[in-house]
N, C-alpha and C positions, 0 to 999 in steps of 0.2 A: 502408523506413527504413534508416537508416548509425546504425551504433553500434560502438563499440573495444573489443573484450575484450583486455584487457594481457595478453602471458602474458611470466612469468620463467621460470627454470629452478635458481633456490636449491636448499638445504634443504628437505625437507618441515617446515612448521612444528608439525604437530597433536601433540600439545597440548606447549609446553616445558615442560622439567623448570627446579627450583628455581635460581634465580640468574642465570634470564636477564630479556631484559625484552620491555614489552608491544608495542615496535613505536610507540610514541607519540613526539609531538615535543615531551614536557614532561617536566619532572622531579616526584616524588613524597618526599615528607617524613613523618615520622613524628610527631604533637604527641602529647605525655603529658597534654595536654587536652580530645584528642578519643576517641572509641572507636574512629575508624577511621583509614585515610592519608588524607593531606591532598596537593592536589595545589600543588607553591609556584610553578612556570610554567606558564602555560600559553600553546601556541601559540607560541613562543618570547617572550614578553612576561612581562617583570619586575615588571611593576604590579601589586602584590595589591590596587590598586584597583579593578580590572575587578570581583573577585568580593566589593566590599563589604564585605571585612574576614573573612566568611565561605566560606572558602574550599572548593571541592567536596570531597568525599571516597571515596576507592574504590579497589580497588588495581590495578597494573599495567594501566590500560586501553591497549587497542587500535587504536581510533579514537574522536576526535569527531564528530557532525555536528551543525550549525545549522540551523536552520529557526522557521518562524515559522507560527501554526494559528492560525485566526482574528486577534484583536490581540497574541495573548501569544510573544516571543520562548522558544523552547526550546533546550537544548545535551543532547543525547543523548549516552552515553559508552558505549560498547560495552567490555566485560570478558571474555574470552575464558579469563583463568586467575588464581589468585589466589594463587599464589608456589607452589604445591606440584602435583603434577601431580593430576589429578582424580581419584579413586580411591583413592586412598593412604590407609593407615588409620593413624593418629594415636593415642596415649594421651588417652583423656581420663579422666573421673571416672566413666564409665558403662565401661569397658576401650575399648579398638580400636576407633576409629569411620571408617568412609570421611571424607575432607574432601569438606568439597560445593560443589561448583562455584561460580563467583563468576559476581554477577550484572552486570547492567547498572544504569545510574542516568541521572534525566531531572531538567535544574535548568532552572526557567523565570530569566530576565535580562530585568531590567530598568535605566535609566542610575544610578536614582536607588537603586536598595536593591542592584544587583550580579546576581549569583546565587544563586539560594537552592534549594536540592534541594528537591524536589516526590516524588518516588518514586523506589523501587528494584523495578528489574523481571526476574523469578526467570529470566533466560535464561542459556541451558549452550551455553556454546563461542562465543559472540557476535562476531564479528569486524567486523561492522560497522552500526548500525541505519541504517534509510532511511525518510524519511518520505512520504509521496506522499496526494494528495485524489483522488479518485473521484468522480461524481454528488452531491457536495457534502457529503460524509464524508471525515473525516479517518482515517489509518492508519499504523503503524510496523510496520516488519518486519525483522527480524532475520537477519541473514546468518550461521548457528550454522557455524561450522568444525569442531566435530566435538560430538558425541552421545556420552550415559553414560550407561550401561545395568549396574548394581549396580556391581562397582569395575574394570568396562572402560571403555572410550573409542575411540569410531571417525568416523572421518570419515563413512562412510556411515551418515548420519542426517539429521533433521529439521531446516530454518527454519521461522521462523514470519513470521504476520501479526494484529496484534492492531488493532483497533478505536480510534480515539483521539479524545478527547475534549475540545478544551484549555478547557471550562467547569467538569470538574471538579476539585475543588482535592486537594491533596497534600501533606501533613508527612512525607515522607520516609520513609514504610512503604510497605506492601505493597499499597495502594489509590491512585488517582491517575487521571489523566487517558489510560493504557494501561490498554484493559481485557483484562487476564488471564483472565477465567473465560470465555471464549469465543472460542478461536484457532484459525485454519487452519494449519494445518503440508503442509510439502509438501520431498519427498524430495531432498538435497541431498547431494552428495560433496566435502566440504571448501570449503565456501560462504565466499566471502571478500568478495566485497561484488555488490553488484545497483543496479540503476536501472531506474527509470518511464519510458518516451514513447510521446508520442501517435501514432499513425497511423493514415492513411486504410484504410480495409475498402470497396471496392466491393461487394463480396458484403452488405454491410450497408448503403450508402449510407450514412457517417459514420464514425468517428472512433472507435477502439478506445485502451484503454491496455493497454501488455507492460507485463510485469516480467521486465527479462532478469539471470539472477544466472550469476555468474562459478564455477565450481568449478576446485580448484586440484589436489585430491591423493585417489586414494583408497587407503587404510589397509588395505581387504581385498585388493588387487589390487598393494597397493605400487606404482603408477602414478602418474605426473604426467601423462598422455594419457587424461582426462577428459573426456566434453561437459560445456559449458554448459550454459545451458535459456533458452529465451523462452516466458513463458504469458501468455497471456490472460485477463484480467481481468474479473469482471462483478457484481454482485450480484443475489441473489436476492429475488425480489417473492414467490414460495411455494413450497410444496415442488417443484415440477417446475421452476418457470421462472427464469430471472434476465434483467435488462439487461445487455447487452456495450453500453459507451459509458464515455469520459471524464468524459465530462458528463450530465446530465440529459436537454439536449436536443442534437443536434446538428445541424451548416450540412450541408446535403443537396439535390438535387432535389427539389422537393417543388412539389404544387400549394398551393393556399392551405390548404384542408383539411387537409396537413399529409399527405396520402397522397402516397407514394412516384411520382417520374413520371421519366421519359426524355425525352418531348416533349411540346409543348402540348395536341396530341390526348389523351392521356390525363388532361388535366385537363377536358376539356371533354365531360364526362357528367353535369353537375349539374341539379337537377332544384329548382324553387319550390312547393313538397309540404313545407318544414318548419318547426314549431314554427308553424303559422298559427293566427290570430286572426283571427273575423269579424264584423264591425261591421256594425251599424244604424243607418240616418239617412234620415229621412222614406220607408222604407217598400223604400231599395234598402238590399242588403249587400252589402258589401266586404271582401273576404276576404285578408288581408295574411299574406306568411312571410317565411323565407328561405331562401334558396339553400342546397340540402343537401350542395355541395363551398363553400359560403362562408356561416359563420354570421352572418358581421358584413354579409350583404347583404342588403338588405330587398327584396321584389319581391311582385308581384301574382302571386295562384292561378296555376297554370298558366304564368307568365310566362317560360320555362323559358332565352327567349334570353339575357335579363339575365344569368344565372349565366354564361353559357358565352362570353361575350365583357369583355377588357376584361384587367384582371390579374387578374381571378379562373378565368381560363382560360389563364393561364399558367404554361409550367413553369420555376421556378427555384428559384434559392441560396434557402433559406429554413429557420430554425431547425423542426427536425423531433423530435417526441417518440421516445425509442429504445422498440421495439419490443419485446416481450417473447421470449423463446427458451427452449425446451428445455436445461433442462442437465446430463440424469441422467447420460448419456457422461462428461463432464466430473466429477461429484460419483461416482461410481463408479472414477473412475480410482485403480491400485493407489499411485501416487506423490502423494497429495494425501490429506489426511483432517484430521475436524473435530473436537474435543476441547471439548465445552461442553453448554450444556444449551439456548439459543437460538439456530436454523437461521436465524433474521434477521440473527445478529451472524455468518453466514460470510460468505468469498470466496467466491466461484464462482472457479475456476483452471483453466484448459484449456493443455493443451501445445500451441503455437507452433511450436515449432523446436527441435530438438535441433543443438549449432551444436558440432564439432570444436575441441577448443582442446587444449592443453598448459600446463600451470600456470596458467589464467587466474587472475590480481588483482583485475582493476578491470573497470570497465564504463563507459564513454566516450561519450554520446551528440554526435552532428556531425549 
């Protein structure tokens, strides 16, 4: 696979201090009619028509992304700081309280009603969310640029991957279509944004998905000469095993039966032994199956040539169910760990490649 890690050589960004801004390509306003900021462009467009009169709200975002999960358009806003540096202890009415990291915000768009905020989702240091489908699940994951841990803050810390759901609905609290009570986290050094694609796995005969995320700066080491990471993606069907695959099923070698083949000859071991039924009629019986490398082929007892000639003794291109695999190596790894009370709703995540970079930014697939 070809993929682009950008790298710069700025400023270390983690985490700015008050007065600067979020890195976005719109401006933010203040209304004395809302409880929070209000964004007045967005994307460089002056139409408060886009957002229906209701305009998003959240402070100094980061990035946006677009995407769309089953029929419903989504705009994700990544939040990385919320004017004051994270930690910082503040007066309030209780004395001296840390301020607490600003979250992220998810607004579904539609032509006719604009966009209307759906949730606020509690991420710390967020620099960019990414959405990606798997085996017919949908998922956001969060590229956290730096971790806070009582009133510090460091780049060497956690993103996530949460679960996503765009049937569930959302009034703009803490419930919605990300499900938060069940995340995979996995070890990041100034995560600044990641991307999904698909690639061939011979080793697997079919079609794996990475998630390669870009690291920019680490904070303990004072360094901009970080790896990246590429991992592997899979879900889990029980506690030991998960599917590695994009898809449900995937285009493979395969004989009809859907077992793994290199040549013909190994599809041509079928045997007319299954699922039979034997019929009576004036006194003879006839004994009807089918073929135990082809169930959709009907043949007589014994008939064992039928199976093994024909296209059912052939090996090709043909959608293939992914196989199940071991993944304790992988859910044992000291850089990946699961924060929930349902083993269903993790990632399985295996490291890939640890890829040399210098400030990476961005993540580029070609």
């Amino acid at each position: 696979p070809s993929f682009f890690l950008g790298c710069l050589h700025p400023p270390p960004p983690p985490p700015p201090r008050a007065g600067g801004g979020g890195g976005a390509t719109f401006s933010v306003e203040v209304s004395p009619q809302q409880d929070t900021t209000l964004i007045s462009t967005f994307l460089g467009s002056n139409s408060s028509g886009l957002w229906g009169g209701a305009r998003p709200a959240f402070m100094a975002p980061s990035s946006t992304t677009h995407f769309q999960a089953g029929s419903v358009e989504f705009i994700a806003v990544a939040s990385h700081w919320g004017g004051t540096r994270p930690g910082t202890s503040v007066l309030t009415s209780d004395g001296m309280q840390p301020v607490a990291p600003e979250g992220s915000s998810l607004f579904s768009f539609t032509e006719a009603g604009g966009a209307q905020c759906v949730q606020r989702v509690p991420t710390v240091g967020a620099h960019k969310l990414h959405h990606f489908s798997m085996q017919s699940k949908h998922f956001v994951a969060s590229a956290n640029l730096y971790s806070q841990s009582g009133a510090g803050t460091s780049t060497v810390g956690w993103s996530a991957i949460y679960h996503f759901d765009p049937t569930v609905p959302g009034e703009c609290g803490g419930s919605g279509p990300v499900h938060t009570a069940d995340v995979t986290r996995f070890r990041t050094v100034g995560a600044t944004a990641m991307a999904t694609l698909v690639v061939d796995d011979a080793g697997r005969n079919g079609q794996v998905l990475l998630l390669v995320v870009a690291n920019y700066y680490d904070s303990g080491a004072g360094s901009y000469a970080v790896n990246s990471r590429a991992y592997k993606l899979a879900l889990p069907v029980s506690s030991t095993h998960s599917k590695f695959g994009a898809e449900v099923q995937h285009q493979g070698l395969a004989c009809d039966s859907g077992v793994a083949c290199v040549r013909d000859s190994d599809c041509q071991s079928g045997f007319c032994n299954t699922d039979c039924v034997a019929t009576s009629s004036g006194g003879s019986v006839s004994t009807q199956c089918v073929c135990s490398n082809n169930n959709a082929l009907a043949c007589a007892l014994g008939d064992d040539a039928v199976c093994n000639s024909g296209s059912s003794a052939t090996c090709a291109q043909r959608a293939v169910n992914i196989e199940e695999e071991l993944h304790r190596a992988c859910w044992d790894a000291p850089d990946v760990e699961y924060d929930g009370s349902d083993p269903a709703k993790r990632v399985t995540m295996c490291v890939h490649q640890d890829i040399p970079t210098v400030a990476a930014r961005d993540v580029t697939h070609v």
